[in-house]
C-alpha positions as protocol buffer text, in pm:
chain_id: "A"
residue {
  index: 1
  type: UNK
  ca { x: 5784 y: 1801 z: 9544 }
}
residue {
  index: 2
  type: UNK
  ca { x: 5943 y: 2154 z: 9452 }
}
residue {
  index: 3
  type: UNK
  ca { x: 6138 y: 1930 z: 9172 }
}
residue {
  index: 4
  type: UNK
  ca { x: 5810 y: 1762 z: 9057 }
}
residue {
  index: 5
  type: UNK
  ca { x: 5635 y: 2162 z: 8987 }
}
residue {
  index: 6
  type: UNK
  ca { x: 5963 y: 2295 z: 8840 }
}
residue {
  index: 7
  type: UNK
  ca { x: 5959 y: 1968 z: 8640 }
}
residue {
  index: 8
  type: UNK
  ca { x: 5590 y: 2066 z: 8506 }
}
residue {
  index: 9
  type: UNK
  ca { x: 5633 y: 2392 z: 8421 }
}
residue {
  index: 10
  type: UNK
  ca { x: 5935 y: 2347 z: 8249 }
}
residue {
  index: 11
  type: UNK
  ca { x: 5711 y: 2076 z: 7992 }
}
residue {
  index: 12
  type: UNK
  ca { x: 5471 y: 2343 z: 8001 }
}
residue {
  index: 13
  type: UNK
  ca { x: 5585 y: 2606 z: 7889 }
}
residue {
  index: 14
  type: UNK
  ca { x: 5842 y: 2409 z: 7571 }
}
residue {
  index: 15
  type: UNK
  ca { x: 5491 y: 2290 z: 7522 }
}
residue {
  index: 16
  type: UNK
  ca { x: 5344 y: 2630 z: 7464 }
}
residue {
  index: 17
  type: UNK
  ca { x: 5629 y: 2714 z: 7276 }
}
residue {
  index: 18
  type: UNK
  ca { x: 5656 y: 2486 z: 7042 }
}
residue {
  index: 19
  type: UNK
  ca { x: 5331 y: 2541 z: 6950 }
}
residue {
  index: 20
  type: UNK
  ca { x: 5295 y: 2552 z: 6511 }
}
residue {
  index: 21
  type: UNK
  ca { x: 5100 y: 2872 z: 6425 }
}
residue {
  index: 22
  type: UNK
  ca { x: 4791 y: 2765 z: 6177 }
}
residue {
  index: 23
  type: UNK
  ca { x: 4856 y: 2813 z: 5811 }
}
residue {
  index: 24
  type: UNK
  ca { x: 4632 y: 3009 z: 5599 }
}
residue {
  index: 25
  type: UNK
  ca { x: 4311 y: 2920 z: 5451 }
}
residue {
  index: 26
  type: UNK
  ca { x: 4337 y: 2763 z: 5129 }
}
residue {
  index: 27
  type: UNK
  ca { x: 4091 y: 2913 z: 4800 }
}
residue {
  index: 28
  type: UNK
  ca { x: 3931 y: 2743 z: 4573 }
}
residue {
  index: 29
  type: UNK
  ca { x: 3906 y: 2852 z: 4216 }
}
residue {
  index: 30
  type: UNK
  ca { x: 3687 y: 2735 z: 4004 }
}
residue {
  index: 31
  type: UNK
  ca { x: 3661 y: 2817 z: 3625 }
}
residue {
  index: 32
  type: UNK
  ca { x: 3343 y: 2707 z: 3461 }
}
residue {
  index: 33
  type: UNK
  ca { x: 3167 y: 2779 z: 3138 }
}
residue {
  index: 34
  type: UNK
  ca { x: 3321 y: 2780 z: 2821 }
}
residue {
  index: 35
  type: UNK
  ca { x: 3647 y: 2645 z: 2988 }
}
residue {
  index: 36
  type: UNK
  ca { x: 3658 y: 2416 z: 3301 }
}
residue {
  index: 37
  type: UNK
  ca { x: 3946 y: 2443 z: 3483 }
}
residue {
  index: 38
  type: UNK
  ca { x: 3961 y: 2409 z: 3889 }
}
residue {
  index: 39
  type: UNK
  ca { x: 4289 y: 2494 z: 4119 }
}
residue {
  index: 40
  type: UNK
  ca { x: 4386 y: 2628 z: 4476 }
}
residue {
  index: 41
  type: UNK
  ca { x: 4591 y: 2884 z: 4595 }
}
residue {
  index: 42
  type: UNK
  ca { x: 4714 y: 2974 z: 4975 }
}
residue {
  index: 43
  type: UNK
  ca { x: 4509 y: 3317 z: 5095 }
}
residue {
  index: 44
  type: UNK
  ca { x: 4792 y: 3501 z: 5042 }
}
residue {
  index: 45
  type: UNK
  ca { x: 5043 y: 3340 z: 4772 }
}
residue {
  index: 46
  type: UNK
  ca { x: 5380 y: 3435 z: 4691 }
}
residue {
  index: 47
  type: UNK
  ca { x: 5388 y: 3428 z: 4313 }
}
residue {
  index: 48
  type: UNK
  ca { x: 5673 y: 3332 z: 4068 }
}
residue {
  index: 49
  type: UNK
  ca { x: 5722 y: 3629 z: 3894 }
}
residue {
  index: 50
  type: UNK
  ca { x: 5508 y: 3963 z: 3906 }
}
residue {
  index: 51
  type: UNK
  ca { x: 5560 y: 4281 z: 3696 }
}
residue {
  index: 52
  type: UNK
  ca { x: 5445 y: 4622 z: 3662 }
}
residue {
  index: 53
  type: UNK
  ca { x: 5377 y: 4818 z: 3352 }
}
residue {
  index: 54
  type: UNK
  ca { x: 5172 y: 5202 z: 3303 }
}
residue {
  index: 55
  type: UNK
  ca { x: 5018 y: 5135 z: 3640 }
}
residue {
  index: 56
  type: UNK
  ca { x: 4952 y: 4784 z: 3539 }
}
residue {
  index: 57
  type: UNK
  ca { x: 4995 y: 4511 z: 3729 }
}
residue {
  index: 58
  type: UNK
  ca { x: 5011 y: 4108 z: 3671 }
}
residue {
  index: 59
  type: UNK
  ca { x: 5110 y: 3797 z: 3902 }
}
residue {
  index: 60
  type: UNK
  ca { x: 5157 y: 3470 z: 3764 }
}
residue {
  index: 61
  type: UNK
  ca { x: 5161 y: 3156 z: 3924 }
}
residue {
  index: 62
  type: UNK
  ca { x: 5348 y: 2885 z: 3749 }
}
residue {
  index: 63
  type: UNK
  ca { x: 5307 y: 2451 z: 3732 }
}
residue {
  index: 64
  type: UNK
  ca { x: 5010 y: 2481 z: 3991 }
}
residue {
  index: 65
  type: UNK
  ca { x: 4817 y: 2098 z: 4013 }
}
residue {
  index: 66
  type: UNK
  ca { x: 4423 y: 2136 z: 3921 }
}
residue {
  index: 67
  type: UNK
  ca { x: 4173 y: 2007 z: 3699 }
}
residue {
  index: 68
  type: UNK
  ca { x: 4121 y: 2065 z: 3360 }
}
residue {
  index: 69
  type: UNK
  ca { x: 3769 y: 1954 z: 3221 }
}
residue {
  index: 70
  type: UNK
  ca { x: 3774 y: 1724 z: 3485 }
}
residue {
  index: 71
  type: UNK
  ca { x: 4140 y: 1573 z: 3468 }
}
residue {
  index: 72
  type: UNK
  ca { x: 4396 y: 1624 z: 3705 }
}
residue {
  index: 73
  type: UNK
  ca { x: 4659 y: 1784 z: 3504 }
}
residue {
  index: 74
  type: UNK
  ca { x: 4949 y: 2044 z: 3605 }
}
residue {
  index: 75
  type: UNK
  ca { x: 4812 y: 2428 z: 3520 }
}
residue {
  index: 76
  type: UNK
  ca { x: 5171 y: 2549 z: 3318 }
}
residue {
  index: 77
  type: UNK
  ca { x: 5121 y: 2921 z: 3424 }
}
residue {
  index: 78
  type: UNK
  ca { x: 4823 y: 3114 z: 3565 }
}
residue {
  index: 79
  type: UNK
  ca { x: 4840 y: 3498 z: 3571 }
}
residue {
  index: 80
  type: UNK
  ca { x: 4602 y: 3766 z: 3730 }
}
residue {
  index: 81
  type: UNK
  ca { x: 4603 y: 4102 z: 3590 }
}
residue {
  index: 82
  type: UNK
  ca { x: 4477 y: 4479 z: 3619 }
}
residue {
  index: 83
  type: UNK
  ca { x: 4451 y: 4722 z: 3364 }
}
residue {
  index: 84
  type: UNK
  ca { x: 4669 y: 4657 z: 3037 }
}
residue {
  index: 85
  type: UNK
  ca { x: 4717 y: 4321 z: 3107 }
}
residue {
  index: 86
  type: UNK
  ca { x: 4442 y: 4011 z: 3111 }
}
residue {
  index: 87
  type: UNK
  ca { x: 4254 y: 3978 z: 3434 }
}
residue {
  index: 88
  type: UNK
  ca { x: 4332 y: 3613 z: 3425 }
}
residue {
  index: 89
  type: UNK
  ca { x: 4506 y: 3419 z: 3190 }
}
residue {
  index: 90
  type: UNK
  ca { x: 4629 y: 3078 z: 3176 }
}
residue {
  index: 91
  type: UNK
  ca { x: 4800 y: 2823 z: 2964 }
}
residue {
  index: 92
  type: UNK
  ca { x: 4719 y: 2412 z: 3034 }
}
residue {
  index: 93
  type: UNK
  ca { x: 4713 y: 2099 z: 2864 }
}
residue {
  index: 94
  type: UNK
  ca { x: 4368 y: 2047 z: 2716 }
}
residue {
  index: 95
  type: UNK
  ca { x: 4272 y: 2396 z: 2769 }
}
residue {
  index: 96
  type: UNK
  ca { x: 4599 y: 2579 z: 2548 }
}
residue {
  index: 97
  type: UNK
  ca { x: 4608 y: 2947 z: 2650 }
}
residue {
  index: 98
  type: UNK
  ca { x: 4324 y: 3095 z: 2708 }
}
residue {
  index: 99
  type: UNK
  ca { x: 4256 y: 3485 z: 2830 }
}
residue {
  index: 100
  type: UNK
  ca { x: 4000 y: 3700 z: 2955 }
}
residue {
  index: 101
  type: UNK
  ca { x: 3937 y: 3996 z: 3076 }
}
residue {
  index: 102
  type: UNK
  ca { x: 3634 y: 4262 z: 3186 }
}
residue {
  index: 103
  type: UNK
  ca { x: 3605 y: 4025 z: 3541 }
}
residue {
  index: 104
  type: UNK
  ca { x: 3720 y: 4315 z: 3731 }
}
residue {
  index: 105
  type: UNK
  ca { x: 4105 y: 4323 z: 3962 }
}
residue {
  index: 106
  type: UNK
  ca { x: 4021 y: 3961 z: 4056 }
}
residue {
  index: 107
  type: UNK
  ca { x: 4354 y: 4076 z: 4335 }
}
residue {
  index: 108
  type: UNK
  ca { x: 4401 y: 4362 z: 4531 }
}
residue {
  index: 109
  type: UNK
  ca { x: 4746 y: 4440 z: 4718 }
}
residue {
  index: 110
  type: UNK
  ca { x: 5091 y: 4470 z: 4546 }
}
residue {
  index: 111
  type: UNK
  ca { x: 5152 y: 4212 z: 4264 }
}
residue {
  index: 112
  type: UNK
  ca { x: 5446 y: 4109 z: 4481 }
}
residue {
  index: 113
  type: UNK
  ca { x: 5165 y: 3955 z: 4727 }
}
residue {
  index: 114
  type: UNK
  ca { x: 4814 y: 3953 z: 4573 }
}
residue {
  index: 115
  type: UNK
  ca { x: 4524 y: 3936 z: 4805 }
}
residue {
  index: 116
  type: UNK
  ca { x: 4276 y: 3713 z: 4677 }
}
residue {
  index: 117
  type: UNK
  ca { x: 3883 y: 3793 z: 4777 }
}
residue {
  index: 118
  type: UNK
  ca { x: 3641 y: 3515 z: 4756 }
}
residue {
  index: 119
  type: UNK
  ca { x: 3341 y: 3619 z: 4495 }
}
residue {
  index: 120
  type: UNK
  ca { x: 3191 y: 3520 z: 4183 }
}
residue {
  index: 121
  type: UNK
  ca { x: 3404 y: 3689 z: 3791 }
}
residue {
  index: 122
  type: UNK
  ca { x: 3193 y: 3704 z: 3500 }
}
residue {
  index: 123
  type: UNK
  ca { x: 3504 y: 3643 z: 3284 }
}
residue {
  index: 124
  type: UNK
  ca { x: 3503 y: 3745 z: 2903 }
}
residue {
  index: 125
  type: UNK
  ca { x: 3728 y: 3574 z: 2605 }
}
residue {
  index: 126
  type: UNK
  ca { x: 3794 y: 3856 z: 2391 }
}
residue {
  index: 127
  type: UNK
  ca { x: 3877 y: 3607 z: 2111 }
}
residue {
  index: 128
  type: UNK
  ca { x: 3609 y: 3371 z: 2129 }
}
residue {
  index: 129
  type: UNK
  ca { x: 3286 y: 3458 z: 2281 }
}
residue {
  index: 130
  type: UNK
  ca { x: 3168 y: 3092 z: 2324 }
}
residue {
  index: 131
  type: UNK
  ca { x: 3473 y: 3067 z: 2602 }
}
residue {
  index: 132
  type: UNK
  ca { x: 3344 y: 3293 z: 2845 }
}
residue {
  index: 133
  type: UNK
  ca { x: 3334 y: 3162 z: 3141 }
}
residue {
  index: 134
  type: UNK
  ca { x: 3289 y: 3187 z: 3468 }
}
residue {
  index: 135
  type: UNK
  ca { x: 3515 y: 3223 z: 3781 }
}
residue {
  index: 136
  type: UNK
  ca { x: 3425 y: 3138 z: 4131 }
}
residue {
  index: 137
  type: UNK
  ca { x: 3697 y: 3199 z: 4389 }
}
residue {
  index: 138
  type: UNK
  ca { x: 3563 y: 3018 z: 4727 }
}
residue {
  index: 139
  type: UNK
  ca { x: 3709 y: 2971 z: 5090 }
}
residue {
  index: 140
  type: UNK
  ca { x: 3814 y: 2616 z: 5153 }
}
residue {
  index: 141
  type: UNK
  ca { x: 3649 y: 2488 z: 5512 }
}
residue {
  index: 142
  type: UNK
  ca { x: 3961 y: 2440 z: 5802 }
}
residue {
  index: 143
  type: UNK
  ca { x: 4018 y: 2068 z: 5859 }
}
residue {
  index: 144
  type: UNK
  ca { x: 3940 y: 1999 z: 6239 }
}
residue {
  index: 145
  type: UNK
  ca { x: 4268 y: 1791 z: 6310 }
}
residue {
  index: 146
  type: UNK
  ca { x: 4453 y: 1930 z: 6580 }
}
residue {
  index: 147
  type: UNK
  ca { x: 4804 y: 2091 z: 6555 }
}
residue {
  index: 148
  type: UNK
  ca { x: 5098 y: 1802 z: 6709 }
}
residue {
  index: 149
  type: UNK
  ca { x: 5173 y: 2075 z: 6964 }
}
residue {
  index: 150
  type: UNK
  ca { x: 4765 y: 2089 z: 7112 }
}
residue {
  index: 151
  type: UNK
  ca { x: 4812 y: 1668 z: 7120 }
}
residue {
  index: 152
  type: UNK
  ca { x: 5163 y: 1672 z: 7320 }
}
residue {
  index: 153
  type: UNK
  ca { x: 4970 y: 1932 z: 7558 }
}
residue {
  index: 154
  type: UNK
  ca { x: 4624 y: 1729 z: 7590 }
}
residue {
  index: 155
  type: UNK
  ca { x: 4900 y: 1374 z: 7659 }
}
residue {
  index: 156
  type: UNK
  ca { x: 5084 y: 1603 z: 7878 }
}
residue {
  index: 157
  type: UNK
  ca { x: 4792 y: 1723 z: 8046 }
}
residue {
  index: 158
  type: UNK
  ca { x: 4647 y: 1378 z: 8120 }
}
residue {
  index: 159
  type: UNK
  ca { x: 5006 y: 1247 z: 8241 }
}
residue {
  index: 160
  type: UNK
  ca { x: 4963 y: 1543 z: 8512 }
}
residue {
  index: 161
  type: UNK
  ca { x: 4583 y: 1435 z: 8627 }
}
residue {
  index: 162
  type: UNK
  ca { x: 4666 y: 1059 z: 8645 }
}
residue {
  index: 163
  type: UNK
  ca { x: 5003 y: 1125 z: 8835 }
}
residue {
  index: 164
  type: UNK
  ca { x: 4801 y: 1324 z: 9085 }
}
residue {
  index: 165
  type: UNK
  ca { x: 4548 y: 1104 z: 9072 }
}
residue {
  index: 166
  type: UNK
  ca { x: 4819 y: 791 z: 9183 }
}
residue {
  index: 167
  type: UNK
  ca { x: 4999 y: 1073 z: 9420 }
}
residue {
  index: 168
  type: UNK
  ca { x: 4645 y: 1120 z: 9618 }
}
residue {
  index: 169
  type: UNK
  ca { x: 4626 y: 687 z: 9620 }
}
residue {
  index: 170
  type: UNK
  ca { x: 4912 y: 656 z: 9857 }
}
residue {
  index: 171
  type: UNK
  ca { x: 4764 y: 855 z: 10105 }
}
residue {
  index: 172
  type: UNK
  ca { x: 4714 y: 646 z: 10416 }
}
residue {
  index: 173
  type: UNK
  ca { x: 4384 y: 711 z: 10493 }
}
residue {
  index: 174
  type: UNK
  ca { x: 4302 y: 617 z: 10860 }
}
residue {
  index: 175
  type: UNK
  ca { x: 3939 y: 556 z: 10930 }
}
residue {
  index: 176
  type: UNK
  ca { x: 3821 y: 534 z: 11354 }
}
residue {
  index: 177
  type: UNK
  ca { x: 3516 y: 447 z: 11509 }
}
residue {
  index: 178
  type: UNK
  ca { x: 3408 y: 633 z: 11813 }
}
């Protein structure tokens, strides 16, 4: 019996161990307006390349899949910028490169590892006023399948109750009449 619980709690605990910590949520962006052009990015990305010039700072994000006016099409570079530089820029087939700026730091954080926040950017083409466009950045919903380590714990856990439930079925149970 001792063998059986050292047995269990050795399954239990590589179990818990194993366990796969959940990744991050993923954002939506969505460019509409003037220019239609829909991608997503990990909460917290690590870009390509990043640089910083007179307290400016861009990150750029490079062959990202999306949509561009509604075909799926591989986004050639996407950049986010403060200050000197555009606050988002990006370069696709269909769309060509396209800037714009007065949307606000669309990322706070280092440009090393931008932190996006999920809002609505009134984005302005400084070329071409009939681009301007807008930006929504959104919160994709967490999909409800369970991590492999919570199924191997729930099978575990059932192999436990139906092995004590067989253990308690051979009991001899002895029934007398007085």
């Amino acid at each position: 019996m001792k063998f059986k619980s050292f047995l269990t709690a050795t399954a239990a605990c590589i179990a818990a161990t194993t366990a796969v910590p959940a990744s991050a949520a993923t954002l939506l962006f969505e460019l509409s307006g003037g220019r239609n052009l829909t991608f997503e990015l990990d909460s917290n990305p690590t870009p390509n390349s990043f640089q910083t010039f007179a307290g400016s700072d861009m990150t750029v994000f490079t062959n990202v899949s999306g949509t561009v006016n509604g075909m799926a099409a591989v986004i050639s570079t996407i950049s986010f910028g403060t200050g000197l530089f555009a606050d988002f820029s990006v370069n696709a087939p269909g769309l060509g490169f396209t800037q714009f700026a007065n949307g606000g730091p669309l990322f706070s954080g280092s440009p090393a590892a931008p932190v996006f926040a999920p809002g609505t950017f009134m984005l302005t083409n400084p070329f071409f006023a009939s681009s301007n466009s807008t930006l929504v950045i959104s919160e994709q919903a967490v999909s409800p399948i369970p991590e492999p380590a919570t199924w191997a714990m729930m099978l575990l856990g059932f192999g436990l109750v139906g092995g004590a439930m067989r253990a308690r079925r051979r009991e001899k149970l002895t029934v007398s009449y007085a």
